[in-house]
VOGU-3710 file (C-alpha; in Angstrom, 3 decimals, decimal comma):
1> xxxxxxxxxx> 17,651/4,375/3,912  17,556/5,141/7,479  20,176/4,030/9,595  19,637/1,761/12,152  15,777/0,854/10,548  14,159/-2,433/11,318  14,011/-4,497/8,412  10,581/-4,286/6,601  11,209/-8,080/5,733  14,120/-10,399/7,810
11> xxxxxxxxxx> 14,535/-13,514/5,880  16,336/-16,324/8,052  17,575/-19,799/6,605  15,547/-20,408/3,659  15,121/-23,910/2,009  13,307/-24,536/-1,109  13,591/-27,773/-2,921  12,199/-29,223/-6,225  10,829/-33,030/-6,370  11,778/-34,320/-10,131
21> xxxxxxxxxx> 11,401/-37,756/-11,646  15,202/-38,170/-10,722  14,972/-36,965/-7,861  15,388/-33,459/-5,381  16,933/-30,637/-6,450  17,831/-28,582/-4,173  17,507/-24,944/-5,426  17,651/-22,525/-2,428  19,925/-23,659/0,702  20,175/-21,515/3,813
31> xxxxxxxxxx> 19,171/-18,542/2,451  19,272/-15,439/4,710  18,874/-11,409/4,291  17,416/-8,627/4,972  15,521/-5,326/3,635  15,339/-1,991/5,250  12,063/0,456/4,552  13,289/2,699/1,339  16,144/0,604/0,262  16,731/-0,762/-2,986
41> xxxxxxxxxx> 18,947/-4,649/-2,502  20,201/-6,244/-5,896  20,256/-9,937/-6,014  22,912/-10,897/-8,523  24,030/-14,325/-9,835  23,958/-16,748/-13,114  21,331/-18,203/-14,894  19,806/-21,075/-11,665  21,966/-19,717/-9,028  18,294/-19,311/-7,191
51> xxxxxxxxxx> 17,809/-15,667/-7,295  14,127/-16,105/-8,537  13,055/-18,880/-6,689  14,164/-17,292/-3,674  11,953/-14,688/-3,653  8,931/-16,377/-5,396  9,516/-18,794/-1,991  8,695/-15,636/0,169  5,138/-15,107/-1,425  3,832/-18,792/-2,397
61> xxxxxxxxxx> 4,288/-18,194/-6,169  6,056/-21,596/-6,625  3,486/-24,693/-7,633  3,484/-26,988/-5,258  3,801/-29,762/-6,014  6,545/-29,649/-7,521  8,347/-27,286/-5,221  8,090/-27,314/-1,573  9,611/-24,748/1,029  10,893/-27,088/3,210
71> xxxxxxxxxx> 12,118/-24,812/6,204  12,982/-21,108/6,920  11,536/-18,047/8,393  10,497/-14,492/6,122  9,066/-11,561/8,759  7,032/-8,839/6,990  6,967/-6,718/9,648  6,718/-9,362/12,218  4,838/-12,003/10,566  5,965/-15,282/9,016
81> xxxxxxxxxx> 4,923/-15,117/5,193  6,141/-18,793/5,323  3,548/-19,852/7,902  0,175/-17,957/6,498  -2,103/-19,964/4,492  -2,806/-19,338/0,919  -5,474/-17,008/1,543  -3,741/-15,214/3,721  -0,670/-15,014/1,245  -3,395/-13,564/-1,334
91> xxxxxxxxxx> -4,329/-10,939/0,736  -0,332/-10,090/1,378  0,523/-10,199/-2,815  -0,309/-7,115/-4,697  -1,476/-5,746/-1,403  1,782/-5,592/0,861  4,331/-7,212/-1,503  4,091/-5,968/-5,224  6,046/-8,712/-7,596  6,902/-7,185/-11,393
101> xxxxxxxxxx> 7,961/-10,494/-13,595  10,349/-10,637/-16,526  7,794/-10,760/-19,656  5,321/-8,429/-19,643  4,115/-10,175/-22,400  3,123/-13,395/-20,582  2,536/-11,856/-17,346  -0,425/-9,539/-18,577  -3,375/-11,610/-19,604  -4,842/-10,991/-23,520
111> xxxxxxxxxx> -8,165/-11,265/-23,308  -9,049/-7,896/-20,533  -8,496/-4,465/-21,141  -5,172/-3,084/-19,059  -7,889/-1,494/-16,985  -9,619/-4,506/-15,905  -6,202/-6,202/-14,516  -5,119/-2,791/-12,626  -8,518/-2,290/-11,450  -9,104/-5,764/-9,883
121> xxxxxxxxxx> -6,622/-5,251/-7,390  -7,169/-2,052/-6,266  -11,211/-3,608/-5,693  -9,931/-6,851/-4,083  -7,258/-5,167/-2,057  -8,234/-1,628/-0,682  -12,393/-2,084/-1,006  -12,380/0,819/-3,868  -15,887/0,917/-6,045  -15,294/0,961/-9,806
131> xxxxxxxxxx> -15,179/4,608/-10,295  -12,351/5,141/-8,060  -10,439/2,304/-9,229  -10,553/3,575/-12,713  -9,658/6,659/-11,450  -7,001/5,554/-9,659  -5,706/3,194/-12,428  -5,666/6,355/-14,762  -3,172/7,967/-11,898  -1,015/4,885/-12,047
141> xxxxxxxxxx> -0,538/4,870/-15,617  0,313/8,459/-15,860  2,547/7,884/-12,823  4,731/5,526/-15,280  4,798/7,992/-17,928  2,195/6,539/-19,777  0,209/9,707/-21,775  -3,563/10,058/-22,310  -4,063/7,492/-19,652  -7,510/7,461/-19,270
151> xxxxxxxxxx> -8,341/6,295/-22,869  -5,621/3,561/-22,576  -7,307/2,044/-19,617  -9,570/0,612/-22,181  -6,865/-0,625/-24,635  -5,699/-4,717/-24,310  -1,726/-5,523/-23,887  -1,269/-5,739/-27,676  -2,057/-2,406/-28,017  0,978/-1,613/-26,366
161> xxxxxxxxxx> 4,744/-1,725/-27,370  7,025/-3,668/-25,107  8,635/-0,602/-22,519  4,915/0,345/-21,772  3,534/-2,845/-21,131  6,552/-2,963/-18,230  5,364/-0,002/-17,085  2,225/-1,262/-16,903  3,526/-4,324/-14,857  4,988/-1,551/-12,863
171> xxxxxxxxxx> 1,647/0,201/-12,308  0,073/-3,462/-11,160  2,983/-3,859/-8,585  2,562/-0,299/-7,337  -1,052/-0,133/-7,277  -2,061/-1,135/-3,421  1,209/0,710/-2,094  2,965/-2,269/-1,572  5,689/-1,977/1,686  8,126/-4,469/-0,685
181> xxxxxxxxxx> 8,041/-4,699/-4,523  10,388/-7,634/-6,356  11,129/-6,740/-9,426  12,390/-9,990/-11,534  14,807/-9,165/-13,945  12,308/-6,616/-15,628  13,942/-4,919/-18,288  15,639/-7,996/-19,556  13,630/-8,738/-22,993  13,448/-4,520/-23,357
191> xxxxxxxxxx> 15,983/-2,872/-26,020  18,916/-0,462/-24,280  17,202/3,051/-24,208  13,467/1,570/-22,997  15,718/-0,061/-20,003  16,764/2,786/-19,557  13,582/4,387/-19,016  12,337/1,823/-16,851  15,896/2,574/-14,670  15,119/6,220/-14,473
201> xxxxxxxxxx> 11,097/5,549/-14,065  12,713/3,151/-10,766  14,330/5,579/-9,462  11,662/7,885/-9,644  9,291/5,871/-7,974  11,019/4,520/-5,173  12,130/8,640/-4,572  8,442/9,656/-4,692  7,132/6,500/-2,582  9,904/5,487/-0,223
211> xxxxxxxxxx> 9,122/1,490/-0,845  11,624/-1,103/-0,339  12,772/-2,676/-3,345  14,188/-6,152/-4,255  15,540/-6,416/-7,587  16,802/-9,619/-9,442  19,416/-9,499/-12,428  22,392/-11,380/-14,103  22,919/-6,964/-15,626  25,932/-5,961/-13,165
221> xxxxxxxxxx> 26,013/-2,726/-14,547  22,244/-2,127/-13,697  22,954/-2,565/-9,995  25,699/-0,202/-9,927  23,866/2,355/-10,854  20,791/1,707/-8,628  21,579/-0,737/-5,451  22,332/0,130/-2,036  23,451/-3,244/-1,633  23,887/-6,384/-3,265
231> xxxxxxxxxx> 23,819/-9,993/-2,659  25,560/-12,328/-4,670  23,855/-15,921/-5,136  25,579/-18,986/-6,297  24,113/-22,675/-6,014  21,593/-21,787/-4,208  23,189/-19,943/-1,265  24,555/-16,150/-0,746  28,091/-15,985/-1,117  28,733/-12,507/-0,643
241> xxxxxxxxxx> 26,691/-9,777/0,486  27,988/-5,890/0,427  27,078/-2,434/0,296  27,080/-1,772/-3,630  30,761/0,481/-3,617  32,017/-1,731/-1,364  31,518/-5,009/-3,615  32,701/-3,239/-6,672  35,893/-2,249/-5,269  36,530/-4,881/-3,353
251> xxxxxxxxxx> 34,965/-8,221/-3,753  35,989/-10,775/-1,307  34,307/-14,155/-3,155  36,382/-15,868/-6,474  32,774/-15,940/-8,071  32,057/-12,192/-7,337  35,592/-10,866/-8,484  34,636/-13,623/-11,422  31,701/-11,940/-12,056  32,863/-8,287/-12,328
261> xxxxxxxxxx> 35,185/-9,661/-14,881  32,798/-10,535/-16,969  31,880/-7,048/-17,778  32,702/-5,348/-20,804  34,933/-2,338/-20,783  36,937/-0,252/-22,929  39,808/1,723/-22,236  41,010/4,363/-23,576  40,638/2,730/-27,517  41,171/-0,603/-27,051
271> xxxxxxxxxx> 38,044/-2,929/-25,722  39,110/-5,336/-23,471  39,234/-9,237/-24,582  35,720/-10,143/-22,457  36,570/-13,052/-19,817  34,219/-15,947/-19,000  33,753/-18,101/-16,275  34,342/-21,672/-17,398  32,017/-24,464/-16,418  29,027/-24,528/-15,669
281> xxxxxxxxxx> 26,553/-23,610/-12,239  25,803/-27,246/-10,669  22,089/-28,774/-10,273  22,179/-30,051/-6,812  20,594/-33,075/-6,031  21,636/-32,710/-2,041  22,695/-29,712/-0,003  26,236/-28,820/-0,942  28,687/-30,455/1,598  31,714/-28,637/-0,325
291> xxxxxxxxxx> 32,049/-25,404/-1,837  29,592/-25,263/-4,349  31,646/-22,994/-6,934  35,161/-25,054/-6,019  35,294/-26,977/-9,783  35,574/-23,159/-11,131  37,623/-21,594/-8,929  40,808/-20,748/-9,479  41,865/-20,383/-5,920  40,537/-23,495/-4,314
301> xxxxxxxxxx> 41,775/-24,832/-1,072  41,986/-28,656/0,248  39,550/-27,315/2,656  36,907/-26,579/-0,003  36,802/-30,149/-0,703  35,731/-30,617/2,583  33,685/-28,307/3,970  31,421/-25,549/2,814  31,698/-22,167/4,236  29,802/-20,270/6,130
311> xxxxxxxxxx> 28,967/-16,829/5,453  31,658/-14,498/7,994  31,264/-10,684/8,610  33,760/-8,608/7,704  32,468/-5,106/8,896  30,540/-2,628/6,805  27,653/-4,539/6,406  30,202/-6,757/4,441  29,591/-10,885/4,365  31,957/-13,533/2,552
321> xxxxxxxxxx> 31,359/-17,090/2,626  34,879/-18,425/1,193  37,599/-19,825/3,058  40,057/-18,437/0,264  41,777/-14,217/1,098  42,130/-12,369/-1,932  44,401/-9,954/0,340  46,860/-12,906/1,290  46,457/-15,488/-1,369  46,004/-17,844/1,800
331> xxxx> 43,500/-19,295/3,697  41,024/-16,575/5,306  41,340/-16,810/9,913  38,297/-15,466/10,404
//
């Protein structure tokens, strides 16, 4: 990543929020971050923290109604993603922003040939006839590691095992040369050595192509081995944002240290009794007015009660919003 690079996308105080039969729920609250051209950000957090939502906000993938992005900014290079108009948003998807979801299997549609759903985009999106899109779909598949890719072009998604249809998602998301690509938790439903694969594969691309890459997971192992940076989300906000070393080795935010902890490990012989965080991740009806994670924490303050904190630098790209100092035991003086 190059030092000192303006962000390819600036997100600044981003509010999404869900209108249910009992009411709002407020799912992402002041959310703010960045991306830099060629790096690769991990968004970590429980099941609801907001990690998905977050990012589907960016690109109008939500349905609306029910949810509504109620205020925030999101520059891609410059312009507001959160003020274009659907069109305009379909023209940025696929072309600009490249999204891989979680199931291949529900994300690719039955009923057309893998060819038909890499070449539409590539025809919509860079003006290519049908020869060259087929011939550049046949590049993309081999560029996943996907052999005698030519015939395959005319085989349909059940023709395919599991760890290639994600690599077909990930030949869809690359296909336009996307600036950004989201990937949402995509190796989750894929056995141990296809993730793998589709870690290495990752890696590989983002090498070859230099793209920007946001990826979502609950897998703290998967970031350590491939983030630059990661940003931890709770309730709906970022509570701690670091680069990748950094966080592992020190981890300023009870939920973060919380969350390392829950992460097998053996040493020498004996495997470690695995920890768990007890309780469970609120549903908030209104924008926190307390610390969000202060029923679980073990190191709560009378202040958390009352107020809920802002995020504070801490140098090295390092951002903590707690009031609690792991290095004191004591109230953090910013």
């Amino acid at each position: 990543m190059p030092d000192g690079a303006m962000p390819v996308l600036d997100v600044r105080n981003l509010r999404t929020v869900f209108r249910t039969r009992s009411g709002e729920v407020h799912a992402v609250n002041d959310v703010s971050f960045d991306l830099r051209p060629g790096e690769l950000l991990g968004v970590v957090g429980e099941s609801g923290s907001g990690k998905s939502v977050t990012m589907m906000s960016l690109i109008g993938l939500l349905p609306s109604p029910p949810a509504e992005v109620r205020s925030g900014q999101a520059l891609l290079d410059g312009r507001d993603l959160l003020g274009m108009t659907p069109e305009e948003l379909r023209k940025v998807r696929g072309a600009r922003v490249g999204f891989i979801f979680q199931d291949p299997m529900t994300s690719l549609n039955p009923v057309f040939t893998v060819g038909f759903q890499l070449t539409e985009p590539l025809r919509t999106h860079m003006g290519m006839t049908r020869p060259e899109a087929r011939r550049r779909a046949a590049e993309l598949l081999e560029l996943v590691g996907i052999s005698d890719a030519e015939r395959r072009l005319d085989d349909y998604p059940h023709q395919f095992s599991g760890g290639m249809r994600q690599r077909v998602m990930i030949a869809m998301a690359l296909a336009c040369d996307p600036e950004v690509l989201i990937a949402d938790e995509p190796t989750t439903a894929l056995d141990v050595t296809i993730q793998a694969q589709i870690l290495e594969l990752v890696k590989e691309l983002r090498h070859k192509l230099g793209m920007a890459i946001v990826w979502i997971t609950h897998d703290l192992g998967v970031i350590a081995g491939i983030a630059d940076r990661v940003m931890v989300m709770y309730a709906g906000q970022v509570v701690e944002q670091a680069p990748v070393k950094e966080l592992f080795t020190n981890p300023q935010h009870p939920y973060t240290r919380a969350l390392l902890q829950t992460v097998p490990s053996v040493r020498g012989r004996r495997v470690e009794k695995l920890r768990v965080i007890r309780g469970q991740p609120p549903v908030l009806g209104a924008p926190p007015a307390a610390c969000p994670f202060r029923p679980r924490c073990d190191h709560a303050l009378a202040r958390c009660a009352r107020e809920n904190p802002q995020r504070i630098a801490l140098g090295s790209g390092h951002d903590v919003a707690c009031f609690w100092d792991p290095a004191t035991g004591e109230e953090r003086h910013a």
